[in-house]
C-alpha positions in Angstrom: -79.2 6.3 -36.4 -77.1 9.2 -35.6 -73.8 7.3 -34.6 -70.0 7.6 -35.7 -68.6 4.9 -36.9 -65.7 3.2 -35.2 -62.4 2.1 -36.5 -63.3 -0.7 -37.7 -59.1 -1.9 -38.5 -58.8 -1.8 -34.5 -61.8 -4.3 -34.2 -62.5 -8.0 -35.0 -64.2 -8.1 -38.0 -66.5 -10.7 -36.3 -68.3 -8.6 -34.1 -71.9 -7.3 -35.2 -72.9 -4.0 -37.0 -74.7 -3.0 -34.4 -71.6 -3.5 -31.5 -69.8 -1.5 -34.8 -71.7 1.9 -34.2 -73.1 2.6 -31.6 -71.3 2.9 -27.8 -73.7 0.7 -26.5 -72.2 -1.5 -23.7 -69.5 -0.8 -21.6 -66.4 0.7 -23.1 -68.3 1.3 -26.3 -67.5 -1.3 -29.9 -67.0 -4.5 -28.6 -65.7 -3.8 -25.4 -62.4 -1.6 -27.3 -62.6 1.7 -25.7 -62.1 3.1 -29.3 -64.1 5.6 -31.3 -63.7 6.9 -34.7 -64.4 10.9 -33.9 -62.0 13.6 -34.5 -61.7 17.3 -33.6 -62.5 15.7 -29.8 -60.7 18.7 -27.8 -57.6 18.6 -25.7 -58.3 21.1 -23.2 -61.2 20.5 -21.5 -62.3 20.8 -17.4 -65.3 22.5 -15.3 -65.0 25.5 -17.1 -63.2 25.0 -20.3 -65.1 23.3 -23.6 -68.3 22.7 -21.8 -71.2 22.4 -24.2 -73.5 20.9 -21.2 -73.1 19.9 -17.5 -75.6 17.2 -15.7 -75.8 16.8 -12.1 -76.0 13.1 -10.9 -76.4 11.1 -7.8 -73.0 8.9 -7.3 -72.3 5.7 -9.1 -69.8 4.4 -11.1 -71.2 3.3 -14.5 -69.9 5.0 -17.5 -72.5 6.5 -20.2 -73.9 4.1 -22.9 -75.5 5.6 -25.9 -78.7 4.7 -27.4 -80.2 6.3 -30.8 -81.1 9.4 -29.3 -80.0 8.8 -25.0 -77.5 8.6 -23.2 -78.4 6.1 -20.4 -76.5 5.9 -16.5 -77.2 4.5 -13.8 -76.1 6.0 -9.5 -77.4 5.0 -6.3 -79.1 7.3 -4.1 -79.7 5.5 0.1 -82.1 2.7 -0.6 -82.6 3.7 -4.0 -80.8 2.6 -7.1 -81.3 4.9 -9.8 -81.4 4.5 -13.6 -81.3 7.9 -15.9 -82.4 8.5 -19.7 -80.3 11.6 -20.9 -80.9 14.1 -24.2 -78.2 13.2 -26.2 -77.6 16.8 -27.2 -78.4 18.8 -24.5 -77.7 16.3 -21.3 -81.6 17.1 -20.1 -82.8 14.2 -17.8 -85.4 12.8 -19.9 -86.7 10.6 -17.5 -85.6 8.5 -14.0 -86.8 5.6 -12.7 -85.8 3.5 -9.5 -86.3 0.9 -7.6 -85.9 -0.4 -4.1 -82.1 -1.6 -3.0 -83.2 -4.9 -1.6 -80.1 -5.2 0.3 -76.5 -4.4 1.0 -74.1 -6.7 -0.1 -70.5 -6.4 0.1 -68.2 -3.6 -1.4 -64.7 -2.8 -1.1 -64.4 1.0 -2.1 -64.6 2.9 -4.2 -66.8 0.0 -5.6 -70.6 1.5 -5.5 -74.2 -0.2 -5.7 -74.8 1.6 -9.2 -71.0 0.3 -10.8 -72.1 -1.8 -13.9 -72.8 -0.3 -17.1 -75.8 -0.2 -18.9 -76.3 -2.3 -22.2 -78.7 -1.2 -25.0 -80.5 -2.7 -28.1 -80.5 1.1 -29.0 -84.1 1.9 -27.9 -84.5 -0.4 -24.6 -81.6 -0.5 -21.7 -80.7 -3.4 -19.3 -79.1 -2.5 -16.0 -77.6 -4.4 -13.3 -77.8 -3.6 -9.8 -76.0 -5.9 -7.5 -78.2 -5.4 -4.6 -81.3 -6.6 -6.9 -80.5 -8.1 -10.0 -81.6 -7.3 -13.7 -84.0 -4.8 -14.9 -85.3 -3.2 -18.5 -86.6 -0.4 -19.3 -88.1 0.8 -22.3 -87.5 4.4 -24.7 -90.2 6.3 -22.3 -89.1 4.3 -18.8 -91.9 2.0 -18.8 -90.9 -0.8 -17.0 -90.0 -4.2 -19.6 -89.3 -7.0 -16.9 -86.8 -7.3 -13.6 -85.4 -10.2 -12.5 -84.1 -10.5 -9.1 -80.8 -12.2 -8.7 -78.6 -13.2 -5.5 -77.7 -11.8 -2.5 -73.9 -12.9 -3.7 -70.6 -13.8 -1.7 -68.5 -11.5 -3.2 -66.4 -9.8 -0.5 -65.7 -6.9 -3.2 -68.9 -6.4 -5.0 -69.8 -7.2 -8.5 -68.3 -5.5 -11.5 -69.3 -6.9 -14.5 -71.9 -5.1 -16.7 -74.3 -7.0 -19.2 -74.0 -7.3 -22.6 -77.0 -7.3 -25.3 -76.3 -9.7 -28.5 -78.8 -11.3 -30.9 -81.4 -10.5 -28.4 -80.1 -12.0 -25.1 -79.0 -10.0 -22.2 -76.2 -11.9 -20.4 -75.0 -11.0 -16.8 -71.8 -12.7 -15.5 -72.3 -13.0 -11.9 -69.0 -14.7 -10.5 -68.6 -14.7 -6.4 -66.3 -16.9 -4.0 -69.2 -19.4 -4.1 -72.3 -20.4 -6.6 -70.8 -18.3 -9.7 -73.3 -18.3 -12.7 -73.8 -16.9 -15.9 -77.4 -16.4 -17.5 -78.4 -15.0 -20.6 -82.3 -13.9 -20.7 -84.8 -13.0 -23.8 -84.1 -9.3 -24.2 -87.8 -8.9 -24.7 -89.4 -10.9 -22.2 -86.9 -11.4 -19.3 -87.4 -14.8 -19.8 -84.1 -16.9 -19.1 -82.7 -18.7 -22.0 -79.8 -20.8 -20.2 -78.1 -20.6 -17.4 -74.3 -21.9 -16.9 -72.7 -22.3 -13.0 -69.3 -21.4 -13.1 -68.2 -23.5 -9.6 -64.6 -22.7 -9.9 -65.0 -19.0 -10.9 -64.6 -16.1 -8.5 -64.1 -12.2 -7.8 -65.1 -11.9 -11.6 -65.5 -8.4 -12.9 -64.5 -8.6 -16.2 -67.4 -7.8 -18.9 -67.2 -10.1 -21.4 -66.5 -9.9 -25.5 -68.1 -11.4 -28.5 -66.5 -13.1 -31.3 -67.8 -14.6 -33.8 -66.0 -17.5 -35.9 -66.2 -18.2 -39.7 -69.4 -20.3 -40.3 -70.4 -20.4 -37.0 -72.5 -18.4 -34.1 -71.7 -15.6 -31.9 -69.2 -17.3 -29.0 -69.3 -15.3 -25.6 -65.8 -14.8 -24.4 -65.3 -14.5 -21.1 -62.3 -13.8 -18.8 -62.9 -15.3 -15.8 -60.5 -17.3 -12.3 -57.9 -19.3 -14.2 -59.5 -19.5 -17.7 -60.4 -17.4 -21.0 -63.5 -19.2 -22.0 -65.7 -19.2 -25.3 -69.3 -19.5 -25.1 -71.8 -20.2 -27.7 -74.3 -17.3 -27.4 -77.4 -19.6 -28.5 -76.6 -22.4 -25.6 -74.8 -21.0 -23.8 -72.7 -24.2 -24.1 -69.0 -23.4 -23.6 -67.2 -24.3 -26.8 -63.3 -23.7 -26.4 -61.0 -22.4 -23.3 -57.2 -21.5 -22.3 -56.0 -22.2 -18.7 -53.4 -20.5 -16.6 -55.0 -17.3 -16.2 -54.5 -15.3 -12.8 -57.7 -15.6 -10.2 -59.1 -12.5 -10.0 -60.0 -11.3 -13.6 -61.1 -7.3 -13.8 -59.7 -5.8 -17.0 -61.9 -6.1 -20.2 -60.3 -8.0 -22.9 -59.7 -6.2 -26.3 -59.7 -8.2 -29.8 -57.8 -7.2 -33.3 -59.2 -8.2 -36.5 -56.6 -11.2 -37.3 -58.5 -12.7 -34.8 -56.2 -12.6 -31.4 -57.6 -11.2 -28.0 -55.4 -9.8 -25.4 -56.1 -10.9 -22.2 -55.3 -8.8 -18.8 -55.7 -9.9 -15.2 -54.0 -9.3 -11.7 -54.2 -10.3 -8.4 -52.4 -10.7 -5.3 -50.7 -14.2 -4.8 -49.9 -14.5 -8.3 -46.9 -12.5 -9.2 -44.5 -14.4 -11.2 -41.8 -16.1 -9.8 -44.0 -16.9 -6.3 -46.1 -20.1 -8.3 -46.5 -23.4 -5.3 -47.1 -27.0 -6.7 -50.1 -27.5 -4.1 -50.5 -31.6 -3.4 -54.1 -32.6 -4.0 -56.9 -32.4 -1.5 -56.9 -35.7 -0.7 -53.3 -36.1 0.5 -53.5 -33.3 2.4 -55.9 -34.5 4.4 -54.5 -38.0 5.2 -51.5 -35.7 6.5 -53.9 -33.1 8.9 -57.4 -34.4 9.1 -56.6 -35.5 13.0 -60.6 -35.8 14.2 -60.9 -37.9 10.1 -63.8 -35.6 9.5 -62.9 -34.6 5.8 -62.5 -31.5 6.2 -59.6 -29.0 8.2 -60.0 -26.2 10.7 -57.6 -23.6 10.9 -56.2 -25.6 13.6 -55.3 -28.6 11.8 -53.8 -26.3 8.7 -52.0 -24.4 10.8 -49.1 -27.0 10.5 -48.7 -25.8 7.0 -50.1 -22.5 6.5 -48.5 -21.1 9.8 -50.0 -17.4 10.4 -51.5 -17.6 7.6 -54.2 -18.9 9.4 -53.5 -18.0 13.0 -56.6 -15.9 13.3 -59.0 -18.5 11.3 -59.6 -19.4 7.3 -60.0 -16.1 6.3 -60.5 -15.6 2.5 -59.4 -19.6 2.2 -62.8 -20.6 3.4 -64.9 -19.5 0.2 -68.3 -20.6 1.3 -67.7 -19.5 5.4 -68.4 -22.7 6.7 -64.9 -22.2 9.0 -63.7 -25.2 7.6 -61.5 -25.7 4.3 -63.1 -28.3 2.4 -62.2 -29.9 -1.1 -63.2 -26.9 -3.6 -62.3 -24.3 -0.9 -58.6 -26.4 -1.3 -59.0 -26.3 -5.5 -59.2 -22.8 -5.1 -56.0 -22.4 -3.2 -54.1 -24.9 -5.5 -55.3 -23.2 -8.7 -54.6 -19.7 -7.1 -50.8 -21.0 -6.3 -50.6 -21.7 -9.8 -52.0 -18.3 -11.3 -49.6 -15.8 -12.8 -50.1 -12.2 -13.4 -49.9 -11.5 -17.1 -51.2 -10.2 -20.0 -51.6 -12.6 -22.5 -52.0 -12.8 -26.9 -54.8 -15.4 -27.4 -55.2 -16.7 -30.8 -59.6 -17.5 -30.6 -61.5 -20.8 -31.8 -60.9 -23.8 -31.3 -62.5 -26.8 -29.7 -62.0 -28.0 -26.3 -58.6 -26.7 -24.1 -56.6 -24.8 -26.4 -53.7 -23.6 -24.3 -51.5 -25.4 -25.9 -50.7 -22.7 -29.0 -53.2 -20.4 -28.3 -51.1 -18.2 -26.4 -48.7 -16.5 -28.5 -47.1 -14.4 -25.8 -47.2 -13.2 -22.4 -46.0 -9.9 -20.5 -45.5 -10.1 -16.6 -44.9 -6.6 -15.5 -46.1 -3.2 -15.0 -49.6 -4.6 -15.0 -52.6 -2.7 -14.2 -54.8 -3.4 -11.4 -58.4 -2.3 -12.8 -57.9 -0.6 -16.3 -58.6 -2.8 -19.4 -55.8 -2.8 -22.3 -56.2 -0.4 -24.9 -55.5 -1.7 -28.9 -54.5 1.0 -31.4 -52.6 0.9 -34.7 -50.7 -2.5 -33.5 -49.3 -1.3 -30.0 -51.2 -2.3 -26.9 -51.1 0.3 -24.2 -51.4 -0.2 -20.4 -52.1 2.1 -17.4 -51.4 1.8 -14.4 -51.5 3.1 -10.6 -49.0 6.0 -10.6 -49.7 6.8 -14.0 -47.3 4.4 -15.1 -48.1 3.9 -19.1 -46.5 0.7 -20.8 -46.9 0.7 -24.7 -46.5 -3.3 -25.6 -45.8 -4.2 -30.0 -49.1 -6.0 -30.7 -46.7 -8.4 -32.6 -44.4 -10.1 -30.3 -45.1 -8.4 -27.0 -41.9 -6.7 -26.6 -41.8 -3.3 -24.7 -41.7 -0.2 -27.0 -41.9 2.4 -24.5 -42.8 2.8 -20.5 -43.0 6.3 -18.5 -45.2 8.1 -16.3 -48.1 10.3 -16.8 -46.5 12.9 -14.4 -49.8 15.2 -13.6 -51.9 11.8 -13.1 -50.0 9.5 -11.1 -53.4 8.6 -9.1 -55.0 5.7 -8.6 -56.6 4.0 -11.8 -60.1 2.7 -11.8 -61.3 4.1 -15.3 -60.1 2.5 -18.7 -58.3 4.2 -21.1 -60.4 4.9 -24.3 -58.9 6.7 -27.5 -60.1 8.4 -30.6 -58.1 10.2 -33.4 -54.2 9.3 -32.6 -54.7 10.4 -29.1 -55.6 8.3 -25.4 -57.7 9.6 -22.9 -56.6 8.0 -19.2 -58.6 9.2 -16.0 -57.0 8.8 -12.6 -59.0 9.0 -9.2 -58.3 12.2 -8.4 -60.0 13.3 -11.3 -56.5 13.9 -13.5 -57.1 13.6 -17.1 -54.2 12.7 -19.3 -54.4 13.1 -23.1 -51.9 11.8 -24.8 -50.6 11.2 -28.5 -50.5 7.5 -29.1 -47.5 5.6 -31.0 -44.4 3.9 -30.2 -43.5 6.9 -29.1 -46.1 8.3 -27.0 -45.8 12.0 -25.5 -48.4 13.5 -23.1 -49.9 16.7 -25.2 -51.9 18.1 -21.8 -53.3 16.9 -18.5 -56.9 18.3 -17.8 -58.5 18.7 -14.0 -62.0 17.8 -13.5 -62.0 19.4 -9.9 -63.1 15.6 -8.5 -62.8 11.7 -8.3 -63.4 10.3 -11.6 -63.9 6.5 -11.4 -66.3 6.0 -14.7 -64.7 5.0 -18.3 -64.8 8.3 -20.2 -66.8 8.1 -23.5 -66.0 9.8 -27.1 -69.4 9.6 -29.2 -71.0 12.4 -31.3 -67.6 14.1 -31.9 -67.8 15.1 -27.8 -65.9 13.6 -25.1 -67.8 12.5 -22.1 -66.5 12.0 -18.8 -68.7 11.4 -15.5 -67.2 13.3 -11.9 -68.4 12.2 -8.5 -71.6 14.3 -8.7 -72.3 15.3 -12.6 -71.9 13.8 -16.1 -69.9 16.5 -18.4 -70.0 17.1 -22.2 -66.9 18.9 -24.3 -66.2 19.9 -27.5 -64.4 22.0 -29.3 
């Protein structure tokens, strides 16, 4: 297998061999955004460093590797598109697609063809919200497809799948009927299935951990909760509460065995926290036609505006009424805060009591995972604002702006060799020398939007435009 290792000090040392070596999921290792490579260059752009330059329909998935492709996936009308790429020379090796069955929900820049592939190395499995699973093997034949949805998710789907001890698991969490399933890699076959009623707007991908003497846990960030699966049963096996309700970031893991857990959303800033009564006594106060459920009318007593036009995004399920879950929702939300959080993992049962070592409340990204490297945790976010965060206690050891990228901030930061690679959407790419200390070394334009993860494998850095997927090196 022709793959770099990782760092393995920057990863838990629970996670497989295979997660170890190969960038086969999103954000590469174990969901860590960190490669081993050095001599990756620092000046880079359209015409600078270029070893090869593919043209690609649109989407938003970042490159995954396989042993000898490099595997993508865009959208093209009605079509959603998967590509097999030469891993040296960025030649399409083969493209199949299949029919968009429908056009659910986005809220841009999300796109139809967002989700990452995953990869056993030889076969891929992509996720297409608008149809569901589907694997393909090394030459493109066809493995199995699995439809899945149509899902309420008023800003599309995010989450990519993840391949471990051959299962391919998809979280698919909406405002209503959220569900995870993991599925025999080989057959398509489902395994288990686990509904997740009080998850939604998930988009995190989820990480693996994997406990002395025991099996591969699933650990997924998700509305209010950080939860562990067991991979086998998909039984959930350990969880900490108080998490905010709109999870996107990735969570990254160290290998004392902590994970560090990012999420923001509106209505959860710290400092703006509601005790919400319970359903029931809310309804003896408004219910006036006793029906068990409120109009907009009857919660207009204590929403106000809030609801002056109808439920809006309190009615989950759009039945125009605010029923019991719909009101869970709210209370949990109320309760939320923005944060990122140190999680010491394992455990039986709810573990929030002690788990969580420390929280930080500001400066929080939006979209961009956390970045782990050499103890300090780095965040980025929206106007290129970079917080470096001691790994330790949480304290802050440095904030400033990436002043030649203070776009917008969909891609995650990866790094390799001391130095951070952070992609705004204008297409502004930061490189930076990592440390308590951080300094920006250069700021590289790609000429267009970059919204995909870049990738460092093979000594090259990767990083995928609006319309092509380029290679550099030194």
């Amino acid at each position: 297998m022709r793959c770099l290792p990782v760092c393995l000090l920057l990863l838990t040392p629970s996670v497989s061999p295979a997660a170890e070596l190969v960038w086969d999921r999103f954000r590469g290792p174990n969901g860590s955004g960190i490669s081993g490579a050095t001599g990756i260059p620092e000046e880079f752009g359209p015409e600078t460093n270029v070893v090869w330059k593919t043209p690609l329909p649109h989407g938003l998935s970042s490159p995954v590797f396989g042993n000898d492709s490099i595997f993508l996936t865009g959208s093209e009308g009605d079509k959603l598109v998967t590509f097999s790429l030469d891993r040296n020379t960025g030649r399409i090796k083969w493209r199949r697609q299949i029919e968009r069955e429908r056009a659910g929900r986005l809220r841009a820049p999300n796109n139809p063809a967002s989700p990452s592939v995953a990869t056993d190395g030889e076969n891929l499995f992509a996720f297409f919200q608008d149809f569901g699973l589907v694997a393909y093997g090394p030459d493109g034949n066809e493995l199995w497809r699995l439809p899945l949805g149509p899902f309420n998710n008023p800003m599309g789907l995010g989450a990519s799948p993840v391949y471990v001890d051959g299962k391919v698991i998809q979280v698919c969490d909406s405002e209503t009927d959220s569900f995870m399933v993991a599925l025999d890699a080989a057959t398509g076959e489902i395994a288990w299935r686990r509904e997740r009623p009080y998850s939604l707007r998930g988009f995190s991908t989820p990480v693996l951990y994997r406990p002395d003497g025991a099996g591969v846990q699933l650990l997924v960030p998700g509305s209010y909760e950080f939860a562990a699966f067991d991979v086998s049963s998909g039984e959930k096996v350990w969880w900490v509460q108080g998490l905010t309700w709109q999870m996107k970031p990735t969570p990254v893991l160290d290998e004392e065995g902590f994970a560090y857990v990012l999420g923001w959303a509106g209505s959860a800033d710290f400092g703006q926290q509601e005790d919400v009564p319970p359903f029931d006594q809310v309804l003896a106060e408004l219910d006036a036609d006793k029906d068990g459920r409120l109009s907009a009318v009857e919660l207009r007593e204590r929403l106000g505006n809030k609801v002056r036009n109808g439920l809006g995004s309190y009615d989950l399920d759009n039945s125009k009424f605010m029923e019991a879950r719909d009101w869970e929702h709210h209370r949990r939300k109320r309760l939320a805060v923005n944060a990122v959080r140190k999680i010491k993992l394992g455990g039986k049962g709810d573990v929030t009591d002690g788990a969580v070592r420390w929280l930080h409340y500001k400066s929080l990204p939006n979209v961009p995972s956390p970045l782990l490297y050499d103890g300090i945790v780095y965040l980025v976010k929206d106007g290129g604002l970079v917080t470096a965060l001691s790994a330790e206690d949480g304290t802050v050891l440095k904030q400033g702006r990436l002043r030649e990228a203070m776009g917008r901030y969909f891609a995650s930061p990866v790094a390799a060799d001391g130095k951070m690679y952070a992609a705004d959407e204008t297409g502004q790419v930061a490189v930076v020398r990592l440390g308590a200390e951080w300094t920006v070394i250069r700021t590289n334009a790609m000429g267009e939007e970059v919204y995909a993860t870049p990738v460092v494998m093979d000594g090259r850095l990767f990083i995928r435009t609006r319309s092509a997927l380029y290679c550099f090196a030194r």
